[in-house]
N, C-alpha and C positions, 0 to 999 in steps of 0.2 A: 191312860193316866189322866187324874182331872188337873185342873190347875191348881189346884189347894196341894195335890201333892207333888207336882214338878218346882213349886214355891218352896216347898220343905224341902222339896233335894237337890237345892238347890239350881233348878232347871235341869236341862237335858243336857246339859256335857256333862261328861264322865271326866272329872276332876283330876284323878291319881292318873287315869291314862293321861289325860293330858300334857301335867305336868313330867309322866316316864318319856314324854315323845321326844327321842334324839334331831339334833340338825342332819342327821343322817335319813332318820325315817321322813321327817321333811321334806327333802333333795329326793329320794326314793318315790314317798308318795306324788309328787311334782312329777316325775318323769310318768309314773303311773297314770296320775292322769292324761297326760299329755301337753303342760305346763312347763315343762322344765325350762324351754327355749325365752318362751314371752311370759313370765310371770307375769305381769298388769297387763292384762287385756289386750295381749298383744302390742304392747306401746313398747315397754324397754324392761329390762330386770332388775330387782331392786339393791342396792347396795350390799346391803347385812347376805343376801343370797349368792353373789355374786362372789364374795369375799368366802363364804363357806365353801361353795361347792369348789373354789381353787385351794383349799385348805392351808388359809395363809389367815395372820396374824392383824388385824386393823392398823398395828404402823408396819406388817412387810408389807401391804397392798397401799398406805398411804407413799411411802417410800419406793414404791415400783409407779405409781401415777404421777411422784413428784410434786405431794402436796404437803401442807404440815397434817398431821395426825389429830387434829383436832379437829379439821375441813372434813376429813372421811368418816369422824364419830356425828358430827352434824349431821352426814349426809344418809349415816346406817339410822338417826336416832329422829328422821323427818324434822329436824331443826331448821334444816333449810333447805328450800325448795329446789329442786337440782332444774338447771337450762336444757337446752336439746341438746348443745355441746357434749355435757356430759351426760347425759343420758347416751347420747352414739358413742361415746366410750367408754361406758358400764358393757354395751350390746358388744363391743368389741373385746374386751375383754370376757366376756362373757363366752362367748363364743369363739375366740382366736387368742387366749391366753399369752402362746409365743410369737404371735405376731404384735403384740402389744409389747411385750420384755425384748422382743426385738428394734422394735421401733426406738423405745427409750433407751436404749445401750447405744444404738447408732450419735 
């Protein structure tokens, strides 16, 4: 393909698949590759990910962290920059669910 025509087709993604791609096939494709654990480079998982793959609501998952629901749309929508704090408990919840809803009920 020349560039005159990847220009016309509007480059190389394939548009409609794109746009058909569920947060399912997502989290799917993620584990495929072998991603699913350390989404960023192995640093920590990102919010909006973390929140899908436990299939909870942006105020059940602000309201299980204990924060107001505005802080966790900031934190899905990179409005602000997340600490190491909570980056180890994105990881933690990411990875130990009920030992985080446990924690918080204690």
């Amino acid at each position: 393909m020349t560039l005159a025509e990847i220009r016309r087709s509007g480059g190389r993604v394939d548009r409609k698949r794109l746009a058909a791609t569920t947060d399912e096939d997502i989290l799917r494709q993620a584990k495929e590759d072998g991603t699913d654990e350390e989404i960023i480079s192995g640093v920590y998982p990102i919010a909006a990910t973390v929140r899908r793959a436990l299939g909870m609501t942006q105020k059940a998952i602000a309201d299980l962290m204990g924060i107001p629901l505005a802080t966790w749309q900031n934190w899905e929508q990179g409005r602000v920059a997340l600490d190491p704090a909570i980056r180890t408990l994105l990881k933690i919840l990411w990875k130990e669910p009920e030992a985080m809803r446990r924690a918080v009920a204690a």
